[in-house]
N, C-alpha and C positions, 0 to 999 in steps of 0.2 A: 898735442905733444909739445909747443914751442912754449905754452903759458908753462908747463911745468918744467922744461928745460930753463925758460929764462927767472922762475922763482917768481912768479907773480902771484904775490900773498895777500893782493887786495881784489882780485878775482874770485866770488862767489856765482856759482851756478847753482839752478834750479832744475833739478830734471823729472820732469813730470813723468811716473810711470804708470801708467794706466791698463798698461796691458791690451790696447786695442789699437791696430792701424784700420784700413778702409775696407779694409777685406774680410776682417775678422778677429781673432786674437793672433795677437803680437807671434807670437809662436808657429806660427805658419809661415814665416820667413826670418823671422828674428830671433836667434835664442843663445846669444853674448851675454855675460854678464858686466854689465858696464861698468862698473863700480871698480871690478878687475883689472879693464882694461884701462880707465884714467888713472888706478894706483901703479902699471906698470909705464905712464908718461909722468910722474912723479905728483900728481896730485894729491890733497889730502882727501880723504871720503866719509861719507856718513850718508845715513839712509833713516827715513821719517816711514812709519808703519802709520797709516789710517790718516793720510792728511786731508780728509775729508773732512774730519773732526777735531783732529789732532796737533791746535795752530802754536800752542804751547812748545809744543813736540819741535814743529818749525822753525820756531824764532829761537827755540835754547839752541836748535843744529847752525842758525845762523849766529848765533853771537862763539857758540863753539870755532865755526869756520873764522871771523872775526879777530879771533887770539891767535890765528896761523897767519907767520907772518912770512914764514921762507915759502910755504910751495899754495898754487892756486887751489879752491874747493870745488868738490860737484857732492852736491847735496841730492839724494834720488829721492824724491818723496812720491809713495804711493797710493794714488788717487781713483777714485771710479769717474770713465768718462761719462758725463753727462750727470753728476750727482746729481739727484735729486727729482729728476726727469722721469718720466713712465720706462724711459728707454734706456734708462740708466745701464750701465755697463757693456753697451752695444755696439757695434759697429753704423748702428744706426744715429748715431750722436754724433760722427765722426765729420759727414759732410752735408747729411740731410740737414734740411728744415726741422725744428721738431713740432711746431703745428700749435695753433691758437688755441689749444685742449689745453696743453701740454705744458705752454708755456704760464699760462695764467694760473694754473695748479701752481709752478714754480713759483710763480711770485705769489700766490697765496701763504704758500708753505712757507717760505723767506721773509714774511712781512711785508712785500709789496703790495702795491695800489697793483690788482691784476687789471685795470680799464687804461692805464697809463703805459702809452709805445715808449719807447728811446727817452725816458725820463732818469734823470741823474740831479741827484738833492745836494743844494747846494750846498751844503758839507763837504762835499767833494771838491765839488770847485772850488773851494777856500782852500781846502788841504793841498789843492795843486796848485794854487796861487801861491800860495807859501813856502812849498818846495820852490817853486820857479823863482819867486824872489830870494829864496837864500841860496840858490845855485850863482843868480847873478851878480851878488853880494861875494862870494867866493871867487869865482872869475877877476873878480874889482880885484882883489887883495892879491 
């Protein structure tokens, strides 16, 4: 409520809707529409259908959010937990392990090396390197 009382228009949020807490579907204790509630703390809102897929979908909601400059954004974008997973949309994705089957399917499906643990290409690391050096470039000025 305060981001949108004080006009914080460079505030985007992400709100991953999945529809599953630990228990089971969201709905078994949850059934707010949220989107509702941050338009009546003055937020701007929008909502992503199929962001499993749908990254296009994403990025046009964030440059949308972007062009609002008086009140803060929550983007809900609607996701399956666990895409891709045997266990996809389950409550079983939530806190469990998903199991050396399961995982290696995943990175199959993804393009991954499935024999490679906790491996990250260094594409990545440059791309974080490069944010970190132009954050600390910004800080300078």
């Amino acid at each position: 409520a305060l981001a949108g009382h004080l006009k914080l228009g460079n505030l985007i949020l992400l709100y991953d809707d999945n529809s599953i807490q630990i228990d089971g579907s969201t709905d078994l204790a949850f059934t707010e529409d949220v989107l509702t509630r941050f338009r009546a703390y003055g937020w701007h809102t929008q909502s992503v259908i199929d962001g499993d897929h749908n990254t296009a979908g994403i990025m046009a909601a964030i440059a949308n959010a972007r062009a609002v400059s008086d009140q803060p954004s929550i983007i809900k974008v609607t996701t399956t937990i666990g895409f891709g997973s045997l266990k996809q949309g389950s409550e079983k994705t939530h806190g469990a392990p998903l199991g050396d089957d399961d995982i290696a399917q995943l990175k199959t499906k993804f393009g991954f090396d499935p024999s490679k643990k906790y491996a990250v290409d260094e594409d990545v690391y440059d791309r974080y390197r490069a944010a970190a050096e132009h954050g600390a470039e910004v800080e300078k000025s």
